[in-house]
N, C-alpha and C positions, 0 to 999 in steps of 0.2 A: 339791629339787623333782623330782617326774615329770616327765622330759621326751619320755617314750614321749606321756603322756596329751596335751602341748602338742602334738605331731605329728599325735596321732587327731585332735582337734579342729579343728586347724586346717585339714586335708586332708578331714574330713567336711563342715565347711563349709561350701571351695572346691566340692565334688561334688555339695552339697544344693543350694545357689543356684543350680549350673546346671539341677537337675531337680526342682524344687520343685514344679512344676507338676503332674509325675508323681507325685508322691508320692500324692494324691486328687485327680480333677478337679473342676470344680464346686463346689457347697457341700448341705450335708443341710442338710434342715427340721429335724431335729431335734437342731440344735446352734442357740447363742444367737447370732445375727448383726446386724449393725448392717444396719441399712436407713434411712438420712436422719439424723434424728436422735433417733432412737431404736431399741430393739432388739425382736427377732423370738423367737419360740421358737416350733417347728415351724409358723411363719407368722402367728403370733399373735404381738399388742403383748405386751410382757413390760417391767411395773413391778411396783418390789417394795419390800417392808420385808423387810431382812436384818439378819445380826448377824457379828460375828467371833467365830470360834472355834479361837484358831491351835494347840490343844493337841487336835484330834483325832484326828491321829494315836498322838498319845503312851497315851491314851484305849484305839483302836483295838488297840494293839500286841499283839504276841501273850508280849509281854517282861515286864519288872517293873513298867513303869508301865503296863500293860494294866488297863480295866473295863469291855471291851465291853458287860453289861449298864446299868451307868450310861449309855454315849454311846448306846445301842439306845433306853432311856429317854428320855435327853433331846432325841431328832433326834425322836421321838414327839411329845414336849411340843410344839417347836418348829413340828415340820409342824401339828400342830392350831391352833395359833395365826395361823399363814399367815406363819410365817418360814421359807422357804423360800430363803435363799441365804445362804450361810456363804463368810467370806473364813477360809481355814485357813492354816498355814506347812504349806511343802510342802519342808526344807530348814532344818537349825540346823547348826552346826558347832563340835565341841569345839575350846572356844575357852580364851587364856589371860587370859579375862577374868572377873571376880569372881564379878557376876549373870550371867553367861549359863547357858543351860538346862541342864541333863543328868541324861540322856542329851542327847548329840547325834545328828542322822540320818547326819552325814557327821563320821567318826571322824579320818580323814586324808584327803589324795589319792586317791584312787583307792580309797577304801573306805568301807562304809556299814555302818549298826546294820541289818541288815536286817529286825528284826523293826519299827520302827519306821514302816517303808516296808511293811512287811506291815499295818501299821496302819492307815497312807492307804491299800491296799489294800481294808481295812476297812470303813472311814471311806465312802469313795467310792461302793461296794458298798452300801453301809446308804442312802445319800441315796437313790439312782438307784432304790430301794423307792419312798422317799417323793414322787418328784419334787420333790427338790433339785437345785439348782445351786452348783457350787463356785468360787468364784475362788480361786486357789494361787499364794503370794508365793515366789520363790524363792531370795531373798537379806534384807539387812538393812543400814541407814546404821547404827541403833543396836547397843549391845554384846549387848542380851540374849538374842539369838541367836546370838553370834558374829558372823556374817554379812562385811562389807565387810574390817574391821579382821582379822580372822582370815585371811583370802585374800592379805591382804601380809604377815600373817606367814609364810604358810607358803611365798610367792614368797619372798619378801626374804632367810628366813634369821634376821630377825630381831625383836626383842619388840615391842610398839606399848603407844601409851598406853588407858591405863584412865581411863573418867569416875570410877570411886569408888576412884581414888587420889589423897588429900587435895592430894598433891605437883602434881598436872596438873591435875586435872579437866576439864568439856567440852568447854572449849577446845582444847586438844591432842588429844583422844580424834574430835572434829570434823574438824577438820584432815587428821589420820592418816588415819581413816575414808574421807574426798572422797578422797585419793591414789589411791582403788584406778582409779579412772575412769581411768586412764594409765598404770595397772599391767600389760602388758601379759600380763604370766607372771600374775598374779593371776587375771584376766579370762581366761584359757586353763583353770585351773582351774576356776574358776565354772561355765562352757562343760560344760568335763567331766561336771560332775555335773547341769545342766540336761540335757543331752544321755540320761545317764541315767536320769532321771525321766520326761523326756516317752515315751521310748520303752520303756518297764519294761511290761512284762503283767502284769496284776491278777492274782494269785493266788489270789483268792476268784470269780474270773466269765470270768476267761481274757482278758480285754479289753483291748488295747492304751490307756494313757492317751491316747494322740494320737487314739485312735478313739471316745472314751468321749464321748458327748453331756453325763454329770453336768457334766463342769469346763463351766464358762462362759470362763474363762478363764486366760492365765497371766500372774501377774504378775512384773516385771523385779526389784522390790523392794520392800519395807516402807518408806515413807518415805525413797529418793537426794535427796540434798540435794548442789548444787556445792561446801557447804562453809558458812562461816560468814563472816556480811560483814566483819568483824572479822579474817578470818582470810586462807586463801587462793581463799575463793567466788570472788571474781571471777574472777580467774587462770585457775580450773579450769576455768569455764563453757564455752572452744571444746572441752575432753576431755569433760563434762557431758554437753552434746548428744551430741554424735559417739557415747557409748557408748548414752543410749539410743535411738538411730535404730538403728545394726548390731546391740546386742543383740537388740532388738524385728525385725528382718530375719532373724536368726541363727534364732528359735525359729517364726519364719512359716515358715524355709526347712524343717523340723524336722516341723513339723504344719501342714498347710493347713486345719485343720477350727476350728477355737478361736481367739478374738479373746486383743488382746497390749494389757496397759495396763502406769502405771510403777511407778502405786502411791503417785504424789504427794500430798503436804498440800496443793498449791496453791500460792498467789503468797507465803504464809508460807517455801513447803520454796525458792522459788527467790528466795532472798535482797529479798523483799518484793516483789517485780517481777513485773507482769503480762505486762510485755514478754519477757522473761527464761522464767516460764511455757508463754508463749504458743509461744516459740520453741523451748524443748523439746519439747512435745508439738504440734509440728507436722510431725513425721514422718508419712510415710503408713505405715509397718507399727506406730503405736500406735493401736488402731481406737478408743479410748474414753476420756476422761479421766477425774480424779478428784481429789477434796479430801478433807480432815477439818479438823474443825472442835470446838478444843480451848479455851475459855475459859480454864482454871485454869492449863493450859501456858503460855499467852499473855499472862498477866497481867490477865485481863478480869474475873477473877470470884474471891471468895474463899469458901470454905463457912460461914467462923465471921463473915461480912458480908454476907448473906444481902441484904435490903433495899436495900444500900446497892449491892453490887454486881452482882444479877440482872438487874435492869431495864437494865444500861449492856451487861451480854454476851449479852442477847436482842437488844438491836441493831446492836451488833454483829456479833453471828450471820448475822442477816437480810443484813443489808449485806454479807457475806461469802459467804452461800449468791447472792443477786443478783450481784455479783462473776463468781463461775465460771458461774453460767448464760450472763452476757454471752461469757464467753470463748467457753464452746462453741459458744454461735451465731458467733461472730466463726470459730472454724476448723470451724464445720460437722460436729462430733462430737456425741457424745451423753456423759451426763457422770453421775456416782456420785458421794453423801457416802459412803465406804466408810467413816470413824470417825469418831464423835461421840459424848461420853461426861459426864459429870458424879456429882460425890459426892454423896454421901447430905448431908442435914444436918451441919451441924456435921464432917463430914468422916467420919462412924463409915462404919467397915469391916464394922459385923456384918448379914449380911443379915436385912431387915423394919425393920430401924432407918426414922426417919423421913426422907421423899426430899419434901417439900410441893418444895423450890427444882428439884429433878431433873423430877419431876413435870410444873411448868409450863414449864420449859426443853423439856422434851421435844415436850409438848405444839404448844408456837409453832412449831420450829424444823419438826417432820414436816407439821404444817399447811401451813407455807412451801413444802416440797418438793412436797406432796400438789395445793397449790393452781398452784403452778407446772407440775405434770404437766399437771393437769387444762385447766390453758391454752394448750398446747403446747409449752411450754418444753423444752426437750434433757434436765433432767433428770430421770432415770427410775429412783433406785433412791438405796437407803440402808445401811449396814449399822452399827447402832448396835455400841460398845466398852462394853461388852464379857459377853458369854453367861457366865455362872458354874453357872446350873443347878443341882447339888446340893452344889456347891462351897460354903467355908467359912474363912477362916482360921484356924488352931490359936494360933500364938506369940502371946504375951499384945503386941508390938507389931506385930503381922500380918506379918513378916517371913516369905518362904517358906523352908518348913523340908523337909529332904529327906525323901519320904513322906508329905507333905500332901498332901490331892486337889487336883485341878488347879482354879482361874479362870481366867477369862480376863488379870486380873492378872499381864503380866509380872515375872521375878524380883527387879528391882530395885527395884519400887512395892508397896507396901502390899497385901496380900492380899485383895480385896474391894472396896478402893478405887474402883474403874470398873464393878465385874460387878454385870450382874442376877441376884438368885438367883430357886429357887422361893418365896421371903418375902416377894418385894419385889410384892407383888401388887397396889399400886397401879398401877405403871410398866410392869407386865405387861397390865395390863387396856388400859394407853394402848398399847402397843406391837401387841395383837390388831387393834382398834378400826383403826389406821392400816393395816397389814398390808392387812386387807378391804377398806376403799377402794382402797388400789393398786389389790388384784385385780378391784377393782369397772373400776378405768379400764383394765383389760386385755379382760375382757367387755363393756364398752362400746363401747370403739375394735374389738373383733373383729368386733365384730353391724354396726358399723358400715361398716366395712369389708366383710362378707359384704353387706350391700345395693347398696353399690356398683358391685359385682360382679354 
């Protein structure tokens, strides 16, 4: 392990927290800010229909996996449609785990693919055309990035477990993964490379990220979970919180301009508990919550049970979307479905296949949100799982194969599986349609607003 890098870190820290203040006084208009419970962009309501797209840096890069003209095209597509807010990975690490990415952006300690980072460079560059907004995740509970699991190996010394090692599976891989939250050499490393990202100058526009109005935000992680109830979740839960309150303080001390979320699934990721939820994201440097909301992971819905299990994970869904709105009003935040996804019929990977079950799922659940905005409810934004675009699966059983073009489809799921393409034109027409109305309740509440004035 670097222990020059634990030393910078920790002493940049101590020295940010006490001048954090300095760093930018005040707040710009034209960065995304919480005001009540809900959010501003340059003084205007800002709701929205978003999507993820954690592959565009890799997209952007100026490397082997570079197709700027594909991601120039698709942020096109996207902005014409009024999806305008992309959740990307900002951060993967070569890792020694099966599926995870690679390239990775963070090759060791103390070192980066740079041209990957020239990507989001890119990436970033290309939105702030469109008026886009970015949220940027910078870590990972799961393997397909590396993420948590990689950070105690490269502390410890030593290997961790694999979910697609028949010998362990989740189980173990969950476990190991929650450890990092009290890893403290792990958590010095992470630091390291947050540290370097937030403060990196674009290469394509000269612009410090920390000064960039595109990012909306940064996020702590992809889904932190205390662990697994089964496992050692409970146990971890007082190191849980603790890391994200100081983390989320750690990256406020860093950039005073951009809101800090954790990235959570909700009362799902915190061992089923609202209480549990609630007390994590009750820190005051996380400005915003969030959930996703995953029937087929959860066991609510099957695709080859169409009838019989639709109608029982739409309300579900609903009852789950009401869930976290209660929260947010309960801690006076404003709150995001940042992932929500579902398969085609019958489970088919190939885009244009038939989606009738995704279709009306999608249809209720954005309604719920849309209707809830428009009542004042805290929640204000969506970003459906997952953007595929011109994407495709090649292997005859959609496994991702090295030099396939990207989905949104991490490496370890079926290729197509969650992503919308340019095919799927049913779900596209639903996802425009919703998009408008957000923006309809941002021109509303703004006219609205300028009278009362």
């Amino acid at each position: 392990m670097n222990r020059s890098i634990v030393t910078l870190v920790c002493v940049a820290a101590l020295f940010l927290q006490g001048c954090s203040g300095l760093w930018l006084s005040g707040h710009r208009n034209d960065f995304v800010r919480v005001h009540g419970l809900r959010f501003l962009d340059n003084d205007r309501p800002y709701c929205y229909v978003g999507t993820n797209m954690w592959y565009g840096c890799y997209l952007g890069s100026s490397g082997s996996t570079g197709d700027r003209a594909r991601l120039t095209r698709e942020l096109d597509s996207l902005a014409l449609m009024g999806i305008v807010n992309l959740r990307v990975l900002g951060a993967s690490q070569d890792s020694y785990l099966k599926n995870s990415i690679r390239p990775a952006v963070q090759l060791a300690p103390g070192k980066v693919d740079d041209s990957l980072l020239v990507g989001l460079d890119f990436l970033l560059d290309e939105m702030g055309k469109r008026d886009m907004h970015a949220v940027i995740y910078m870590n990972n509970y799961w393997q397909w990035s590396g993420g948590m699991s990689q950070y105690n190996v490269w502390a410890n010394g030593s290997i961790g477990a694999d979910p697609d090692d028949p010998r362990g599976g989740y189980g173990p891989f969950m476990d190991f993964s929650a450890s990092f939250y009290a890893n403290a050499a792990a958590n010095a490393l992470y630091r390291a490379l947050v540290w370097t990202i937030i403060t990196r100058k674009n290469t394509i526009n000269g612009r410090r990220y920390a000064d960039d109005p595109v990012i909306m935000a940064w996020q702590l992680a992809n889904e932190p979970r205390p662990g697994r109830e089964n496992g050692n979740g409970l146990s971890n839960l007082p190191a849980f919180y603790a890391w994200l309150d100081q983390t989320a303080a750690f990256i406020h001390s860093i950039d005073t301009n951009h809101l800090v979320s954790t990235g959570s699934e909700g009362t799902i990721g915190a061992l089923g508990s609202a209480d549990f939820y609630a007390m994590a994201h009750s820190s005051p440097h996380i400005d915003y919550l969030t959930f996703h909301l995953w029937p087929f992971n959860w066991g609510w819905f099957d695709p080859k049970r169409i009838d019989e299990t639709l109608p029982i994970s739409e309300e579900k869904a609903i009852e789950y979307i009401g869930k976290h709105i209660a929260l947010a009003r309960q801690l006076k935040k404003p709150i995001v479905m940042e992932e929500f996804g579902m398969a085609r019929d019958s489970a088919n990977c190939m885009p244009g296949a038939s989606s009738k079950a995704r279709d009306h799922y999608y249809q209720r659940i954005l309604d719920a949100v849309y209707d809830s905005a428009r009542a004042g409810a805290p929640i204000v934004g969506s970003n459906f799982w997952t953007w595929g675009g011109e994407g495709a699966g090649r292997a005859p059983d959609f496994r991702w194969q090295k030099g396939d073009p990207f989905l949104g489809d991490p490496p370890q799921e079926p290729q197509g599986y969650n992503s919308i393409c340019f095919p799927d034109s049913s779900t596209l027409g639903i996802l425009r349609s919703e998009a408008r109305k957000m923006q309809m309740l941002n021109v509303d509440a703004g006219e609205t607003s300028a009278e009362d004035k």
